[in-house]
C-alpha positions as CSV (number, residue, x, y, z in Angstrom):
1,X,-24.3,-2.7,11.0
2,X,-20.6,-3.3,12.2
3,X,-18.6,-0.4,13.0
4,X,-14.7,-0.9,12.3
5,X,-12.8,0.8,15.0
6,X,-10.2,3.5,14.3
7,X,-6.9,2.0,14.6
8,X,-7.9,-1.3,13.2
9,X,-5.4,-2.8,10.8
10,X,-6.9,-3.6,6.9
11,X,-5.0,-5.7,4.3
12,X,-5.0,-6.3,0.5
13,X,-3.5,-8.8,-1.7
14,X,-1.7,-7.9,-4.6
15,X,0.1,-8.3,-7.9
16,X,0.2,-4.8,-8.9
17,X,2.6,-1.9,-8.2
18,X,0.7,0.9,-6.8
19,X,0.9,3.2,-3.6
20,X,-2.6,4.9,-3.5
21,X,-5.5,2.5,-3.4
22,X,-8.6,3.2,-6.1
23,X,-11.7,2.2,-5.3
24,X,-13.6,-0.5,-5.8
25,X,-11.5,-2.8,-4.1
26,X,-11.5,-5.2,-0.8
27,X,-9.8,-5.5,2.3
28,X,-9.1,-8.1,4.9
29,X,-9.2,-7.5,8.7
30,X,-6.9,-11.0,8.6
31,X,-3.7,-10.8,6.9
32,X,-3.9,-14.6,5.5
33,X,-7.1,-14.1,3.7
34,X,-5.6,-11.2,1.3
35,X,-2.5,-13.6,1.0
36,X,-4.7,-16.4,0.2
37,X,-6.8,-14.8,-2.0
38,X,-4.5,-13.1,-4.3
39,X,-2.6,-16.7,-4.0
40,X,-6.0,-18.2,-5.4
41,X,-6.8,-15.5,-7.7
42,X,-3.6,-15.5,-9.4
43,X,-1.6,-18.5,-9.2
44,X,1.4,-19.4,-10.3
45,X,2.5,-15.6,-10.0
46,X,5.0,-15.3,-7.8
47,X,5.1,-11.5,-7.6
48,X,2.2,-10.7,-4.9
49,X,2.2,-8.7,-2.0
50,X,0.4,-7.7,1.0
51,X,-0.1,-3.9,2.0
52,X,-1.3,-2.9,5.3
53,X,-3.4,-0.3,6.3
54,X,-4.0,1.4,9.5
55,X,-8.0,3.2,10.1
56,X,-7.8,6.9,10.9
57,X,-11.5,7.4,12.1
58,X,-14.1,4.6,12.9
59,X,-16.0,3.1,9.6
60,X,-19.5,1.7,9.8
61,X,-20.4,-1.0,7.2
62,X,-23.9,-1.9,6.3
63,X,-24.3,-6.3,6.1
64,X,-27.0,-7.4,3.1
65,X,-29.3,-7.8,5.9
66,X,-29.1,-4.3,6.7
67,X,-30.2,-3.0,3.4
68,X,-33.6,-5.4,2.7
């Protein structure tokens, strides 16, 4: 398991217009790979962004390994 520390920053690539996030969705812990991969997913669409997030409590994600 890896446990995400309050405080740490998560990022998310964009061409929408929303405040709330819905879930499913994915998050970054490096701000390049959202940019990149909104960049990649839509191209030629010159209207992305990159919201920031901020962890309020600690979050514990289970790898694939985990789970078999």
């Amino acid at each position: 398991m890896i446990t995400l520390r309050a405080g740490t920053a998560l990022y998310h690539g964009t061409i929408h217009e929303f405040e709330e996030i819905r879930a499913p969705c994915w998050f970054a812990t490096v701000p390049d790979q959202a940019v990149n991969h909104v960049a990649y997913r839509y191209p030629n669409n010159e209207s992305c962004r990159l919201m920031k997030y901020q962890l309020k409590q600690d979050v514990v994600l289970l790898e694939q390994n985990d789970v078999c």
